[in-house]
C-alpha positions in Angstrom: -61.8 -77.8 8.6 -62.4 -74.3 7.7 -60.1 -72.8 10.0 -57.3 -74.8 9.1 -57.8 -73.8 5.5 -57.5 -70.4 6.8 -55.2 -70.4 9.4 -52.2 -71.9 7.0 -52.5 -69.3 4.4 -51.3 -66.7 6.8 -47.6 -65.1 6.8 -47.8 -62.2 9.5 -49.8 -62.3 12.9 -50.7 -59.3 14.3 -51.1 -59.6 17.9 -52.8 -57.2 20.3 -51.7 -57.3 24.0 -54.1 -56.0 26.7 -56.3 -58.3 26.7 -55.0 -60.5 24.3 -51.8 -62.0 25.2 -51.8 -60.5 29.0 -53.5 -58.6 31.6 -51.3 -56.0 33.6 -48.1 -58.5 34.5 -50.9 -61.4 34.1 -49.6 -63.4 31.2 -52.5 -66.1 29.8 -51.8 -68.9 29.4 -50.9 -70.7 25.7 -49.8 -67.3 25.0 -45.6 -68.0 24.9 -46.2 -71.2 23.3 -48.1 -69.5 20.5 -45.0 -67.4 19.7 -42.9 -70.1 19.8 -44.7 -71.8 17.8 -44.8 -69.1 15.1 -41.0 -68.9 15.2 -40.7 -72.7 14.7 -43.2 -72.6 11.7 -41.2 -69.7 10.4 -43.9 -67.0 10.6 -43.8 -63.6 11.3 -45.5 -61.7 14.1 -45.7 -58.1 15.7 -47.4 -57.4 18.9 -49.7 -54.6 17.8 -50.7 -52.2 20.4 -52.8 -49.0 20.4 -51.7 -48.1 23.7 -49.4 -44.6 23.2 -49.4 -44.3 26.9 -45.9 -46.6 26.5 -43.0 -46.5 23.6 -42.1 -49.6 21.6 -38.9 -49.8 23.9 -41.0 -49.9 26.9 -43.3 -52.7 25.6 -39.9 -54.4 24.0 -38.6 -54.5 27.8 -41.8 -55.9 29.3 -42.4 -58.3 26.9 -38.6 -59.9 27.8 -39.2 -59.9 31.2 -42.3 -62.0 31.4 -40.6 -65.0 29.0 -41.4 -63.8 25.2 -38.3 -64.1 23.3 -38.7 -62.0 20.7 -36.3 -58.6 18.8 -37.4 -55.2 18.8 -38.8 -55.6 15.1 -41.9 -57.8 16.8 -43.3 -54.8 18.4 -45.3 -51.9 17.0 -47.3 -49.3 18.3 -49.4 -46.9 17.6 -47.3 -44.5 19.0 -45.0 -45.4 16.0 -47.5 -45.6 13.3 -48.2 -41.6 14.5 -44.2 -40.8 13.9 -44.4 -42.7 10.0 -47.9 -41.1 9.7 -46.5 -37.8 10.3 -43.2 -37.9 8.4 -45.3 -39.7 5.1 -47.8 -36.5 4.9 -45.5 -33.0 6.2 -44.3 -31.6 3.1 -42.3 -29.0 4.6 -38.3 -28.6 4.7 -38.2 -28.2 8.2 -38.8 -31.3 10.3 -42.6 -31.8 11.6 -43.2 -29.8 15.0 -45.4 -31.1 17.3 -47.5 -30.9 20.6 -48.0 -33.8 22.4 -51.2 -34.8 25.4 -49.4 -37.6 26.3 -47.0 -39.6 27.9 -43.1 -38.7 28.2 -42.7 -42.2 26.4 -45.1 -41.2 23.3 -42.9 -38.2 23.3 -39.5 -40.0 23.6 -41.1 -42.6 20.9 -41.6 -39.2 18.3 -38.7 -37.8 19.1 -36.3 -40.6 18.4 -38.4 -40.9 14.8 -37.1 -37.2 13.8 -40.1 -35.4 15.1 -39.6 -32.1 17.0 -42.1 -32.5 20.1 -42.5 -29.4 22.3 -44.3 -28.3 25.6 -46.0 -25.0 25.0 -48.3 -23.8 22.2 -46.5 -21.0 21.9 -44.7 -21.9 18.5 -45.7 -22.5 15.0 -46.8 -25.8 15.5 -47.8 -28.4 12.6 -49.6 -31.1 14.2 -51.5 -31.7 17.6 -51.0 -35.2 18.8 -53.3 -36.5 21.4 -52.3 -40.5 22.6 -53.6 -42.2 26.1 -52.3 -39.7 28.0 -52.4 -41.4 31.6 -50.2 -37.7 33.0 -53.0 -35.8 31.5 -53.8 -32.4 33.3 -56.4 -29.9 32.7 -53.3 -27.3 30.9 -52.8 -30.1 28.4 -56.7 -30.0 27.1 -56.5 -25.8 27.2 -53.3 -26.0 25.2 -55.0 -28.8 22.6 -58.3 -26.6 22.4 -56.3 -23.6 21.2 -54.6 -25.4 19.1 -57.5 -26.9 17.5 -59.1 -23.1 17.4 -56.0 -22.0 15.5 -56.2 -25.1 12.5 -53.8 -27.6 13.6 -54.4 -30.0 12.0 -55.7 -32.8 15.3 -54.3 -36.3 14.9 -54.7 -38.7 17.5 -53.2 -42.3 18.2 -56.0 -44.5 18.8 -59.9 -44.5 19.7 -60.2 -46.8 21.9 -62.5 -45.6 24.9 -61.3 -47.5 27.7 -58.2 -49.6 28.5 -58.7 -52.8 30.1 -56.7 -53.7 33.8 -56.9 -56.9 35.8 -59.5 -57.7 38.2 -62.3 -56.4 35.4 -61.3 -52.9 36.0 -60.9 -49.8 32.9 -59.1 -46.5 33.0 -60.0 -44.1 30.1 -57.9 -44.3 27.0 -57.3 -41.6 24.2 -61.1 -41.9 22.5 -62.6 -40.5 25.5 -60.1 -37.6 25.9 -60.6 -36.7 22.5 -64.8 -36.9 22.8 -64.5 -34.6 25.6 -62.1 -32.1 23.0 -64.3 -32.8 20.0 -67.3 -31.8 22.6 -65.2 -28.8 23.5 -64.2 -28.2 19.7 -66.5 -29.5 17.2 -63.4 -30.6 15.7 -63.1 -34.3 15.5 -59.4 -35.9 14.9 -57.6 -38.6 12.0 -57.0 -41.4 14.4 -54.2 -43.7 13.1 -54.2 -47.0 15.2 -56.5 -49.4 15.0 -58.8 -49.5 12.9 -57.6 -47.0 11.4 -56.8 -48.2 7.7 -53.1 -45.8 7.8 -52.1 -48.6 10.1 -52.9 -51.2 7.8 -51.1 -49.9 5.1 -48.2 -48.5 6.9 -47.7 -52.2 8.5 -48.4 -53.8 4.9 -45.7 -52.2 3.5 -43.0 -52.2 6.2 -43.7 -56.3 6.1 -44.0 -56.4 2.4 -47.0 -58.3 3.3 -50.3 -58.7 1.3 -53.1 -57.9 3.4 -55.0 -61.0 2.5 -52.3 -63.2 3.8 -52.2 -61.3 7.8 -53.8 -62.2 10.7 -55.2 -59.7 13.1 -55.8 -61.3 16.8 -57.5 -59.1 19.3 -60.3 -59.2 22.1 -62.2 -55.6 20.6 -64.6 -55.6 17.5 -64.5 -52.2 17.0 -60.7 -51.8 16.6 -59.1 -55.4 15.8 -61.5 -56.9 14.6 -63.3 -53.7 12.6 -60.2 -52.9 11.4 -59.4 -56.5 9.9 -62.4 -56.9 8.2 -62.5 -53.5 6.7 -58.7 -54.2 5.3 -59.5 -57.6 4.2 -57.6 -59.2 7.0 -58.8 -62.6 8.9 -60.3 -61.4 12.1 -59.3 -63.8 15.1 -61.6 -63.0 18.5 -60.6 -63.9 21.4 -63.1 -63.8 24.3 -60.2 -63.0 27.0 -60.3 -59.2 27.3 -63.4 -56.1 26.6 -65.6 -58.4 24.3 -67.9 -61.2 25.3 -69.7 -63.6 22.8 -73.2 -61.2 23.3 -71.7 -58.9 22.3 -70.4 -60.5 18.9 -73.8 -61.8 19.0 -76.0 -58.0 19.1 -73.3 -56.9 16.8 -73.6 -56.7 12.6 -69.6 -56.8 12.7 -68.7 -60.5 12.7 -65.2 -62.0 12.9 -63.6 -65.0 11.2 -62.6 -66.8 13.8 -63.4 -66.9 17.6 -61.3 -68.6 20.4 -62.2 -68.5 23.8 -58.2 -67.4 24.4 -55.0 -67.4 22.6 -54.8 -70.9 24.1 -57.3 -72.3 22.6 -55.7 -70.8 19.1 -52.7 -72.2 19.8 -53.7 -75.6 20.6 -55.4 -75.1 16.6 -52.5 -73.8 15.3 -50.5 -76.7 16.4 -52.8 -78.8 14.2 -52.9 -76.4 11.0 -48.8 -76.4 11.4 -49.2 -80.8 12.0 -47.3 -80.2 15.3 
């Protein structure tokens, strides 16, 4: 069976969450028995989020209270791939400064990574850092524009339009507040979540993990699954969350594998593992 062949070559899981392993406080089903069953088959997992709108402690937290047992280590963010982003490419002797659209968590999350995060763009400021910014307000976009204008250089923590809530419903995410500064700009930011390839690489070697031999499962072709088969990751779909199977159908971007949820993987896995 070709997924079975596949499947047991794998040593990390990346797993997204909205979508993916829950909706809002809507956990789907199969989805703690999955991580138990990685833990009993002695393979290692992260939940991988691009959602900057929380910090990894935040998502730690939640993640406990709706019955995953996992550490800290099992969760990363984009959020946190920013602060390692950041830190890997300022050269400077004076730690990175930074202005943040985003949440107080996204700044707490930089800040506790040795990044110096501040409110007005007023300062000699190294980086802009634009996340899904659910507190956004129009002074935030005014302060990113001049920015911009001056050469900061624009980083931003994921592009995903849209994030998905229960009941069908979407809020806008960080790729359509930065469309609406590129449109204001002409400037168009280095995203580093998914699919951005900095991700890949900074999770690759924080795991010690060759990319051939990780798993990326998500619901969105253009960031899990796009960014899995650009890295040379196996792409798992799942069909709980943004994409449906016409829309892997109309697109050229084709996963490895497609489940209709994290269930229906884990009922597989249980086979590939001969549980």
């Amino acid at each position: 069976m070709k997924n079975k062949s596949i499947l047991k070559n794998i040593d990390l899981f990346l797993l997204d969450l909205d979508g993916t392993v829950y909706l809002g406080e809507r956990v789907f089903e199969g989805a703690r028995e999955f991580i138990k069953l990685l833990k009993e088959n002695q393979k290692d997992f992260l939940f991988l989020t691009n959602n900057s709108s929380k910090s990894s402690e935040d998502y730690y937290l939640k993640l406990l209270n709706i019955g995953f047992e996992i550490t800290k280590e099992n969760v990363f963010t984009s959020g946190q791939a920013m602060g390692i982003y950041i830190k890997t490419i300022h050269k400077k002797e004076k730690p990175p400064r930074v202005y943040v659209v985003g949440t107080t968590s996204l700044k707490r999350e930089l800040k506790s990574m040795g990044i110096v995060v501040v409110d007005s763009p007023n300062y000699n400021i190294d980086y802009l850092v634009v996340g899904f910014d659910t507190t956004l307000t129009y002074k935030k976009l005014l302060d990113a524009c001049e920015l911009i204008r001056r050469g900061v250089p624009f980083l931003a923590t994921n592009p995903d339009l849209v994030c998905p809530l229960d009941g069908g419903r979407y809020i806008p995410d960080c790729g359509s507040i930065c469309i609406m500064l590129e449109n204001a700009t002409k400037k168009k930011p280095v995203f580093v979540g998914k699919p951005s390839s900095i991700m890949v690489d900074i999770i690759s070697n924080l795991k010690k993990v060759d990319k051939s031999r990780i798993a990326m499962i998500g619901d969105r072709l253009y960031t899990d699954m796009k960014m899995a088969k650009d890295s040379g990751m196996v792409a798992a779909l799942v069909l709980s969350g943004e994409t449906k199977m016409e829309d892997v159908e109309a697109s050229t971007l084709k996963p490895d594998l497609i489940y209709g949820s994290i269930k229906d993987m884990y009922e597989e896995l249980k086979l590939v593992f001969g549980g």
